[in-house]
SESEKOL-499028 format. One record per atom (N, C-alpha, C): z negated, x, y negated. Coordinates in pm, whole numbers, plus 32768, in hexadecimal, padded with zeros to 4 digits. Layout:
<recs>
ZXY/...
</recs>
This chain:
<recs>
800080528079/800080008000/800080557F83/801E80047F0B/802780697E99/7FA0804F7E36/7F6280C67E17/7EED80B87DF6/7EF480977D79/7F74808D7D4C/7F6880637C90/7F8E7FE17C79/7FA27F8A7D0C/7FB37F017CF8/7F537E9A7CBC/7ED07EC47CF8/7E2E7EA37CCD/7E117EEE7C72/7E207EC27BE6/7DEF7EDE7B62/7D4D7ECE7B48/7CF87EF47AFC/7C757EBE7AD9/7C827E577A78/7C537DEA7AA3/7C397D737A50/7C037D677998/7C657D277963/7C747D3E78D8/7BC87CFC78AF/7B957D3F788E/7B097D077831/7AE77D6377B6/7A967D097760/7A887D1D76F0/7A2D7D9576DF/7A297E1376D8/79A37E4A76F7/796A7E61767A/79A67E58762E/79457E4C7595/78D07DD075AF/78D97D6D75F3/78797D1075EA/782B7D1A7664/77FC7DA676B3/77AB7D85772B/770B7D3476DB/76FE7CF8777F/76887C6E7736/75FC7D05776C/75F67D637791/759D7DA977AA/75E47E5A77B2/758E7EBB7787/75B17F3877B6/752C7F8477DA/754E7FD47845/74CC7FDC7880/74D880717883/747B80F27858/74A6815A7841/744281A3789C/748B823878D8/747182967922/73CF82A278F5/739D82E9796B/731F82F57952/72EE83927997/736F83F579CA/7354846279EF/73A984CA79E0/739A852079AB/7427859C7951/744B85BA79F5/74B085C979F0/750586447A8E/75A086357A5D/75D586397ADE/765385C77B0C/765285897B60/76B1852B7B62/76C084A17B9D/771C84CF7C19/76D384CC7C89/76ED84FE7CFE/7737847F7D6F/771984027D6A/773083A17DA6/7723833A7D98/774A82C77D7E/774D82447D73/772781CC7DEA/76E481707E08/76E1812D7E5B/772080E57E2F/779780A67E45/77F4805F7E1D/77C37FA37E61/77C17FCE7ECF/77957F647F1E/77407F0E7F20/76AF7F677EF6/76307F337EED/76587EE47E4A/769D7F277DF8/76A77F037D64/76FC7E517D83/77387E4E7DED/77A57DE47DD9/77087D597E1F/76E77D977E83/76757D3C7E9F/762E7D147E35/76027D5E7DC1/75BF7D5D7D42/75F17CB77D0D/76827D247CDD/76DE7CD47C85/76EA7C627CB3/76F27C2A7D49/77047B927D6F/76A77B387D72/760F7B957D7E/75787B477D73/75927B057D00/75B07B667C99/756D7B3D7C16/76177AD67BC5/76707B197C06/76ED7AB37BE8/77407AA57B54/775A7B807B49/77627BC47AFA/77B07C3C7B18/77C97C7B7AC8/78437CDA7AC8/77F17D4B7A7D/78067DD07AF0/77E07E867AC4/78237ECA7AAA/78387EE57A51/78707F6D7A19/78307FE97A27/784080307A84/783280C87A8D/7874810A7A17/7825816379C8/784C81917939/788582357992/7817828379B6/785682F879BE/788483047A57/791183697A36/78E883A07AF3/791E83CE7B44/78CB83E87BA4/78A5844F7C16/78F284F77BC3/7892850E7BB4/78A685A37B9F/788B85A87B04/787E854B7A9D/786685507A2C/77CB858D7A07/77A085DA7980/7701861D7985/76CE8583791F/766C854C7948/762584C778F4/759F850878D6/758184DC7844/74F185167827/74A284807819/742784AA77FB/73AE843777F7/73E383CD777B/73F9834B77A3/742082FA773C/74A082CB7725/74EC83057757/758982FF7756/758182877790/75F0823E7777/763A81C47798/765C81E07850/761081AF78A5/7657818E793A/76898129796A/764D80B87972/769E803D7969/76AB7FE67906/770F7F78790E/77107F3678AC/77047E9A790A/76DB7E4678E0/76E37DE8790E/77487D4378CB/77A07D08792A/77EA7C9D78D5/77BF7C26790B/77CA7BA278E2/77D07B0F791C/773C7AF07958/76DA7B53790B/764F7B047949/76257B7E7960/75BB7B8879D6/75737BEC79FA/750C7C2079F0/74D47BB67964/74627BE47916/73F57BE7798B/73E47BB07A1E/73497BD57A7A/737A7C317ACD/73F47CB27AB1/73ED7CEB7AFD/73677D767AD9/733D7DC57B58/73077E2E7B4A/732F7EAD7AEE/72DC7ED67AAC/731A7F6C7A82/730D7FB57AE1/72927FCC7AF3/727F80187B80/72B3803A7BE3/72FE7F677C0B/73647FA37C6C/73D27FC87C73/73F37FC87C08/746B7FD47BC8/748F808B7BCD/741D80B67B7F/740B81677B6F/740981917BFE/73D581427C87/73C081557D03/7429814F7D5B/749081257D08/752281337D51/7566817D7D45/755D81EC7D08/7582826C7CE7/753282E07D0D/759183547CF2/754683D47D32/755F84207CE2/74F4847C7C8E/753784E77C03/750D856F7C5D/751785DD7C40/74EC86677C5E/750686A57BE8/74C5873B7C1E/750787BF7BD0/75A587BC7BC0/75EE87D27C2C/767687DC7BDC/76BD875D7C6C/775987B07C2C/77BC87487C96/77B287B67D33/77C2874C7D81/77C5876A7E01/788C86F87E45/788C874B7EB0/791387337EEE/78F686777F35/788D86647F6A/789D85CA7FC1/78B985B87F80/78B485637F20/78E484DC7ECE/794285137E78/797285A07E5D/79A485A67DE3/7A0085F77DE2/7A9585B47E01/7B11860B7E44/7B4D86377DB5/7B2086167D51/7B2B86867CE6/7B2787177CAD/7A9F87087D11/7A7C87987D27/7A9287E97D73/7AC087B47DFB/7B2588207E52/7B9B885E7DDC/7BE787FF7DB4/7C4488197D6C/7C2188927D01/7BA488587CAC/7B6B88C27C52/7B5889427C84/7B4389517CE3/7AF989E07D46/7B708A2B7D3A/7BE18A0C7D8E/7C508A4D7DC4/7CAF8A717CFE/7CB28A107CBB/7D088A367C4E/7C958A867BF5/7C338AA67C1B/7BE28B0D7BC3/7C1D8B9A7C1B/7BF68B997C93/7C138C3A7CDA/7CAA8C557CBF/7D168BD77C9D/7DB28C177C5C/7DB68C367BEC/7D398C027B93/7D578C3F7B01/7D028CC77AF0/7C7F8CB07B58/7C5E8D437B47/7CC38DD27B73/7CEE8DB37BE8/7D4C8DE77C16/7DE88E3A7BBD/7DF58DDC7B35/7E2B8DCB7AFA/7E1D8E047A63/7D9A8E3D7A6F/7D788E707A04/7DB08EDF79E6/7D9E8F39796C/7DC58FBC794C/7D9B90157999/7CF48FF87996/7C9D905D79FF/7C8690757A70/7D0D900A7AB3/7D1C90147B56/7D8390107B60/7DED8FA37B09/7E888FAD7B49/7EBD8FE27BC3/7E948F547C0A/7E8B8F5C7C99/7EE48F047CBB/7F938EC27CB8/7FA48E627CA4/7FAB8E307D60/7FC68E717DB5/7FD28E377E3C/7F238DEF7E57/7EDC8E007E15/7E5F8DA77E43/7E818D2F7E08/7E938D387D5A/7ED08C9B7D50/7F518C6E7D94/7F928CB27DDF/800C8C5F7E67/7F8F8C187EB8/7F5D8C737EDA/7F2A8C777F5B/7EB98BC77F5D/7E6C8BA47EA7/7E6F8B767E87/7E838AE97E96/7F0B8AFE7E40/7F8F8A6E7E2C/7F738A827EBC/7F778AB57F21/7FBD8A607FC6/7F3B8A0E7FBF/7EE48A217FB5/7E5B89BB7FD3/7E5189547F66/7E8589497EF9/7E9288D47EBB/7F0188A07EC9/7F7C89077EFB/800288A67F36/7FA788227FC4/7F83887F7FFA/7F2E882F809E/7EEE87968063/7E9387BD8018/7E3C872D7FBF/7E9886C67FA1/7EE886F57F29/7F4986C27EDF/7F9986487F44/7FBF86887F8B/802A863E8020/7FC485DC804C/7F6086148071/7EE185BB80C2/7ED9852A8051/7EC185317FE1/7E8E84FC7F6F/7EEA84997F58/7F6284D47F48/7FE5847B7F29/8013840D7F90/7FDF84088013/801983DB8090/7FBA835A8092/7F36838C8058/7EE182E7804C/7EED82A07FC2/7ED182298024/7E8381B87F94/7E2681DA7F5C/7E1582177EBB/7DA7824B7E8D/7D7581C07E4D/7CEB82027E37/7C7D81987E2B/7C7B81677D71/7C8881157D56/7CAE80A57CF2/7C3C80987CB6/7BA480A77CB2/7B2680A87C56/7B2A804D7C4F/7B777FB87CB7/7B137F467CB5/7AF67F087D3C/7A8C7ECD7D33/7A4B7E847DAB/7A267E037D9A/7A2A7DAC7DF8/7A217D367E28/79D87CF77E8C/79B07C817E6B/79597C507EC1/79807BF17F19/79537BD17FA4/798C7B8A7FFE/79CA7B087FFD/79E27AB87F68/7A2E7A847F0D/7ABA7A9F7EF0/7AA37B157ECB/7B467B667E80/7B277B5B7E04/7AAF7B237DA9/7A7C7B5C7D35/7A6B7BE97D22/7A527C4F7C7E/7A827C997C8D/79DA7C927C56/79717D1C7CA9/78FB7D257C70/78CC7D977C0E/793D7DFF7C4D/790F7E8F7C48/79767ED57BF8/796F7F197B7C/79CE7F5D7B59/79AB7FEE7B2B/79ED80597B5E/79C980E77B39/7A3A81417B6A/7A2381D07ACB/7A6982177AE4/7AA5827E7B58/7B1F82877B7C/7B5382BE7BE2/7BC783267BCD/7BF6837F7C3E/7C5C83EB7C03/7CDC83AD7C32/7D5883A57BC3/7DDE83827C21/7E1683EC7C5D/7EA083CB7C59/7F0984277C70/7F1D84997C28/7F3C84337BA5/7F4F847A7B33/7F01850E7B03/7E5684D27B2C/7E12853E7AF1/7DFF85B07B68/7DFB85917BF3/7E0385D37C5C/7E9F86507C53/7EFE861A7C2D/7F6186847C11/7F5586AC7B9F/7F31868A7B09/7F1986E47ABD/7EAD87427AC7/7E20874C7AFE/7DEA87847B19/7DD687ED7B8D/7E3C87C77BE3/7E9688407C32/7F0288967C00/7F3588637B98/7FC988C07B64/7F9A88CC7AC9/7F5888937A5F/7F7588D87A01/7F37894E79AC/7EC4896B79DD/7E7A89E479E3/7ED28A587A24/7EEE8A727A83/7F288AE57AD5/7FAE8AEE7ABE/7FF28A5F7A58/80718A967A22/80648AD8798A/7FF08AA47918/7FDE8B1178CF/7FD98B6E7902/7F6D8B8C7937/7F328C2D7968/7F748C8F79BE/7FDF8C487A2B/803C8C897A54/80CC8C7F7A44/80D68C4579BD/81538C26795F/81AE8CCE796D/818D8D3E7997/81E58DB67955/81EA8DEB79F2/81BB8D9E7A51/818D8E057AE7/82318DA07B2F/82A58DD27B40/82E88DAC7B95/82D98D667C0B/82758DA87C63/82548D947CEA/82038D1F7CC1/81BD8CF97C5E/817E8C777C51/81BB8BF87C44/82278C307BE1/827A8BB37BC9/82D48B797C31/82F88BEC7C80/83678BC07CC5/83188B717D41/826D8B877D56/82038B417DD3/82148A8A7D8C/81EB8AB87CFD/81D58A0C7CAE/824589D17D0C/82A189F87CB7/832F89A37CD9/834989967D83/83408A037DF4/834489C87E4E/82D8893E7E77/826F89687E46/81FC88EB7E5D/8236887C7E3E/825588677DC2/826D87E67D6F/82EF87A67DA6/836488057DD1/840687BE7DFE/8399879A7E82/836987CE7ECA/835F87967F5C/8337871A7F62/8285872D7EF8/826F86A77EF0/82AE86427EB5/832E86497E59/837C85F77E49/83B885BE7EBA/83DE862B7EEA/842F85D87F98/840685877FD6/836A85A87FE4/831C85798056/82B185118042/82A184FD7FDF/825A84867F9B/82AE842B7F7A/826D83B17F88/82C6832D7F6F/82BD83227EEC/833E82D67EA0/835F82E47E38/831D82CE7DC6/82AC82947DF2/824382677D6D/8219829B7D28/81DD83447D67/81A883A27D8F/821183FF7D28/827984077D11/82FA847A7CD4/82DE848D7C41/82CA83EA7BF4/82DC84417B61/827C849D7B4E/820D849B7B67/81C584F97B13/81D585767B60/8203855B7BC5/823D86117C1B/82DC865B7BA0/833685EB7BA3/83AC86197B59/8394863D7AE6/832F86097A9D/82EC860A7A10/829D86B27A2C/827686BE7A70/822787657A8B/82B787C47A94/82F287977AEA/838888107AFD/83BE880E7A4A/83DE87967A3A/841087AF79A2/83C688357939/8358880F793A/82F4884378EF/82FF89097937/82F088DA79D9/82E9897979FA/838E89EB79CA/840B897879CB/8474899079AB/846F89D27937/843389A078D1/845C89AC7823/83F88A267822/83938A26784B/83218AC27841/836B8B0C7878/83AE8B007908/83DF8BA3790A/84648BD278CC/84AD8B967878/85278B957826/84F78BC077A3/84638BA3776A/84518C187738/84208C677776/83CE8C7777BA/83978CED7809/83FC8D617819/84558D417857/84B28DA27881/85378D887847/85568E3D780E/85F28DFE77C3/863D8E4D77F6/860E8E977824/86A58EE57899/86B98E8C790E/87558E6378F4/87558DF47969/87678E1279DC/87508E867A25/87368EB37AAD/86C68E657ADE/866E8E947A54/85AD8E547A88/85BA8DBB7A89/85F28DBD7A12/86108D147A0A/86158CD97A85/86938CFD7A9C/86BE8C897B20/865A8CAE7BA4/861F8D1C7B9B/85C38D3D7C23/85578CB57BE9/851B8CC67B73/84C18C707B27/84C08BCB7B57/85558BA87B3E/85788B017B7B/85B28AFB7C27/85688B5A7C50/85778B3E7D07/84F98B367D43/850B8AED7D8A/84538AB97DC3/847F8B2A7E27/83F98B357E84/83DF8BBD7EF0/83598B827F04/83388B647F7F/82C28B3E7FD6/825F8BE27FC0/82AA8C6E7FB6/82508CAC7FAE/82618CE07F38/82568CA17EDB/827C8CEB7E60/82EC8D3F7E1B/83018D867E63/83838E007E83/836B8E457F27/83FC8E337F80/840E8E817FE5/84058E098052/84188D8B8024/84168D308076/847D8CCF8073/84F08D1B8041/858F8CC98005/854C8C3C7FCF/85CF8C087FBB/85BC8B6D7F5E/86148B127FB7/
</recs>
């Protein structure tokens, strides 16, 4: 199914009838989504999850908001449906795989290592995700109750931000490294191939973008054209 068919339900959020605010500095490690929709149907009301999963919330900040009633729900239990810590952790928060791997390509990538086959080496493990990612129905930040009312609403990662946050860091930073550009572009044509079509613009929209950087990047058009050929290994792995 296509996960951008199920939109989040248009409400007014300037007028929540309640907002109920954090009560412990960390980050927001997990959501009970479930327990929240049980909430939301007791009381026969609509949640807005403000921040999340992986966002830092301090004491007081805005966490939920509440619409269409709600006023006898718990704070308590409300703050009890969530999980904050010290920092982000990987269960709940496939952001941060992502984050992990495009930090070791930009370190990699630095002046003081210019190492560029670790960021290949890299891109293949966010090529792997990427494919994985693209092949499901991603999750829509809303929930429902055994009705088909909508109880639960909170922030989630798309497509969109899942491939920009795989490609546009490591195409600044490895904007001048050949062997980088030419890994992007094999990543991105494949997953064009191989992902169903829903899935393409914002891949074709990255090639464009990786296109026009290395045209300036490189003006001897030897490099050039090595520049606009994808290569699974960067260089030495034909196109």
């Amino acid at each position: 199914p296509d996960d951008s068919q199920t939109q989040q339900p248009a409400i007014e959020r300037n007028n929540p009838t309640r907002v109920v605010l954090n009560a412990k500095d960390g980050v927001l490690l997990a959501v009970d989504v479930k327990g929240l929709v049980a909430m939301a149907e007791d009381a026969n009301c609509l949640i807005e999850v403000i921040p999340a999963v992986g966002d830092l919330v301090a004491v007081d900040e805005p966490l939920f908001r509440i619409f269409e009633g709600g006023q006898r729900l718990s704070e308590e239990a409300l703050q009890s449906s969530i999980a904050v810590g010290h920092e982000r952790t990987l269960e709940n928060d496939p952001m941060f795989a992502f984050r992990i791997i495009v930090d070791i390509a930009t370190k990699a990538l630095s002046p003081a290592v210019n190492d560029p086959t670790t960021a290949v080496l890299a891109i293949d493990q966010l090529h792997h995700l990427l494919r994985d990612i693209g092949s499901r129905s991603l999750d829509n930040g809303v929930d429902r109750d055994d009705q088909g009312k909508v109880r639960v609403i909170y922030r989630t990662p798309d497509w969109e931000e899942f491939v920009q946050l795989a490609v546009v860091e490591i195409r600044h930073y490895g904007g001048d490294s050949i062997q980088v550009v030419r890994r992007l572009r094999a990543m991105l044509e494949n997953l064009v191939e191989t992902l169903p079509e829903r899935r393409a613009l914002v891949l074709r929209n990255e090639l464009k973008l990786l296109s026009s950087s290395a045209k300036r990047m490189f003006t001897e058009p030897d490099d050039q054209n090595l520049a606009l050929m994808g290569d699974r290994q960067g260089l030495g792995g034909g196109h």
